[in-house]
N, C-alpha and C positions, 0 to 999 in steps of 0.2 A: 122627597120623603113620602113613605105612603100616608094615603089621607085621613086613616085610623089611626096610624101613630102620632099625627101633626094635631089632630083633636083631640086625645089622651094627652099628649106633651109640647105644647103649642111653645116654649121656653128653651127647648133644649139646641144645645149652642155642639154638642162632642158628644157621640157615643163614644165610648170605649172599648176593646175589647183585647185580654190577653190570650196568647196564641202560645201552645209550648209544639212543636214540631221536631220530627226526629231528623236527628244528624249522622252521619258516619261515624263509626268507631274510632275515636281519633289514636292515632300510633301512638302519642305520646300519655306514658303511664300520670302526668299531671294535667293534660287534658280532659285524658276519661275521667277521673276524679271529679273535674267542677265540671264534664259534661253529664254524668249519669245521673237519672232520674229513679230513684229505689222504689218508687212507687209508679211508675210506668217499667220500670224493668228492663229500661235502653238508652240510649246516649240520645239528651235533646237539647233544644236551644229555645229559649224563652223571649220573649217579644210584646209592648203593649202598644197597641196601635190606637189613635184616636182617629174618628172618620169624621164630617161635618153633618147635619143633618140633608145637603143636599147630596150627600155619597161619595166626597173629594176628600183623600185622606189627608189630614193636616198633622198629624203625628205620627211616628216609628221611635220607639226609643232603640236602646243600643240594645243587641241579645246580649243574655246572660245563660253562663251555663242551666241545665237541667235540676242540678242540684242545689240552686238557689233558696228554693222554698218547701224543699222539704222539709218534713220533720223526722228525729230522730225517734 
């Protein structure tokens, strides 16, 4: 952990960080649906990762489509 972070947040057990990354077009017309992202404007796949404060990643949840949290 840097030694500015470890002073500021001497506690912290998980960063967290969500990742939305783009995917392939997928052929299937019920894929692009829960893949597309209307506010990125392409097909992507969602991801929240938790890392430990010494840099070993201890969490991936499952992806979700792109369109997961959009709003309408």
């Amino acid at each position: 952990m840097p030694h500015d972070f470890r002073l500021l947040f001497p506690t912290t057990q998980v960063i967290l960080n969500d990742t939305e990354m783009p995917v392939k077009k997928p052929k299937s017309p019920t894929a692009q649906q829960i893949t597309v992202s209307t506010y990125n404007n392409k097909n992507t796949a969602k991801l929240l990762i938790g890392i430990t404060a010494s840099g070993i990643g201890s969490y991936i949840s499952p992806a979700y489509g792109g369109s997961v949290s959009d709003r309408l």
